[in-house]
N, C-alpha and C positions, 0 to 999 in steps of 0.2 A: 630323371625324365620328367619334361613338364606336359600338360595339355591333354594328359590321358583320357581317354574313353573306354569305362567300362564295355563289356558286353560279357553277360554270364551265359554261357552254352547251355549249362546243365540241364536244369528247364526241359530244353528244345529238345534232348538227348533221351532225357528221361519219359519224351514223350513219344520217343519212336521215329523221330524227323529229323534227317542230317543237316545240321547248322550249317553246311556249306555256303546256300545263297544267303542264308539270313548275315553273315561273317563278312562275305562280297559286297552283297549292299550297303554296309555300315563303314567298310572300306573307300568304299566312293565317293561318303558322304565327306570324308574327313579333308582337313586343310593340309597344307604341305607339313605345317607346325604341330601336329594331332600325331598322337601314337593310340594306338588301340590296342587295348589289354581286354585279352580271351581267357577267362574263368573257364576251368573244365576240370576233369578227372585225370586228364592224362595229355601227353605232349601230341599233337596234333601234326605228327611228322610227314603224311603226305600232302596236308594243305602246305605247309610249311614250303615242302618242295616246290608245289605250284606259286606260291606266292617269291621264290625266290627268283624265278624265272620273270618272274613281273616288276621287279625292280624292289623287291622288301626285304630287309636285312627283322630280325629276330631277336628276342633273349626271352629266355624263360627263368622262372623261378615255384620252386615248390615251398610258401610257404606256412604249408602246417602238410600233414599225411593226408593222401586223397584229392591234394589242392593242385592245383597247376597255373598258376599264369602265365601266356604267351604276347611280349610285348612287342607289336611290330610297328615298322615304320619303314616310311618309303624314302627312298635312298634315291628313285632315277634310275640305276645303275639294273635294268632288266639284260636278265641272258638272252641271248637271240636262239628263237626254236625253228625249227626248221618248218616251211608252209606248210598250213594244213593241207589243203587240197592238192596233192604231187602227182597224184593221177586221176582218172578218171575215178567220179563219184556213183555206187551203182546204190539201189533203193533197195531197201528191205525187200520186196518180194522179186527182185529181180536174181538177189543173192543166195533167197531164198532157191530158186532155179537153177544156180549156176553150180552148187554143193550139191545138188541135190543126193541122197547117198551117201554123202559127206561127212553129213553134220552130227557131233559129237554134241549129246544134248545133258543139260545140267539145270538143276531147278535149286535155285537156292533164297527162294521166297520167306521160307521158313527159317533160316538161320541167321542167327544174332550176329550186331556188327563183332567184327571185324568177318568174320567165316565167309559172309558172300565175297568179297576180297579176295581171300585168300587162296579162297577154292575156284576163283574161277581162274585166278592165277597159275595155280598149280595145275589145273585143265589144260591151259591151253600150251606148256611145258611139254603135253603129253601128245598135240596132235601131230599129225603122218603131213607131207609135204601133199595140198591139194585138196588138206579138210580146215573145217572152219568150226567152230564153237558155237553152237543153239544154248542162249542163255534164259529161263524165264527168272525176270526178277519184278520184286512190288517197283521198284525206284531207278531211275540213272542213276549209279553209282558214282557222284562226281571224283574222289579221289581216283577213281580206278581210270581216268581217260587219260592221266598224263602217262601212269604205267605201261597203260597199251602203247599209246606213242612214244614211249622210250626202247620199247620191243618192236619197235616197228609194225604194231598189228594196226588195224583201220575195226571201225563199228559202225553199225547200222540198226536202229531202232524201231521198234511200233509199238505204239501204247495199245492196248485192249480197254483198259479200264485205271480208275486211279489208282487200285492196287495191284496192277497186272501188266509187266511190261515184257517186250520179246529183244533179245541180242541175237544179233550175229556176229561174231567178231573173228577176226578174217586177215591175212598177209595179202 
């Protein structure tokens, strides 16, 4: 591979901030000729996913223990996703009204990546046909919006504060 562009994740990682936009922007920046290689801890498999749907093809390499390189490059060749907006769009506190009684509530502010994932995941596994999922989280969790939308579920947000944000997430 020629025309590589570092970017080391770890850093961003180790400071508590998901490398998602910092990854995206640095993607944008590149020429059709440019691969970008992601230094990290570990294989970064649901960006992965989303960038596969964008027209990027992959390889990774472990090399030493702890290390990971992910080297991408853009291909063209994007999967076609289905429209975002297929029905009507309602606002967070409109949703918040429509559950009302509904809403199966989960706070995972406190818990290390991957856990807020996993568990909101497995949340909403669990809800009844005509409830919806109250999430409080510090962050928009970006890897988590392609999974909702492969479950067919829909989200709705409001920040409180920088470290304080509210889901709804919803069929």
């Amino acid at each position: 591979m020629k025309n590589i562009v570092d970017l080391d994740v770890r850093p961003i990682l180790e400071s508590g901030v998901d490398p998602f936009e910092k990854i995206m922007e640095t993607l944008k920046t590149l020429d059709e000729n440019q691969t970008l290689k992601i230094i990290n801890t570990f294989e970064p498999v649901p960006l992965l996913n989303i960038l596969k749907t964008k027209g990027y093809e992959y390889k990774t390499e472990r090399p030493e223990a702890g290390v990971v390189h992910t080297f991408l490059t853009k291909t063209g060749n994007s999967q076609s996703s289905q429209p975002e907006h297929q029905n009507k769009e309602y606002s967070f506190d409109e949703l918040e009204k429509k559950f009302e009684g509904k809403l199966k509530e989960v706070d995972v502010r406190d818990l290390e990546m991957p856990m807020p994932m996993v568990t909101i995941l497995e949340e909403i596994e669990k809800l009844q046909e005509g409830e919806a999922l109250y999430v409080h989280h510090k962050r928009l969790p970006q890897y988590l919006i392609p999974e909702l939308e492969n479950r067919d579920y829909k989200l709705a947000k409001k920040e409180i504060d920088s470290e304080n944000l509210k889901l709804i997430i919803y069929k």
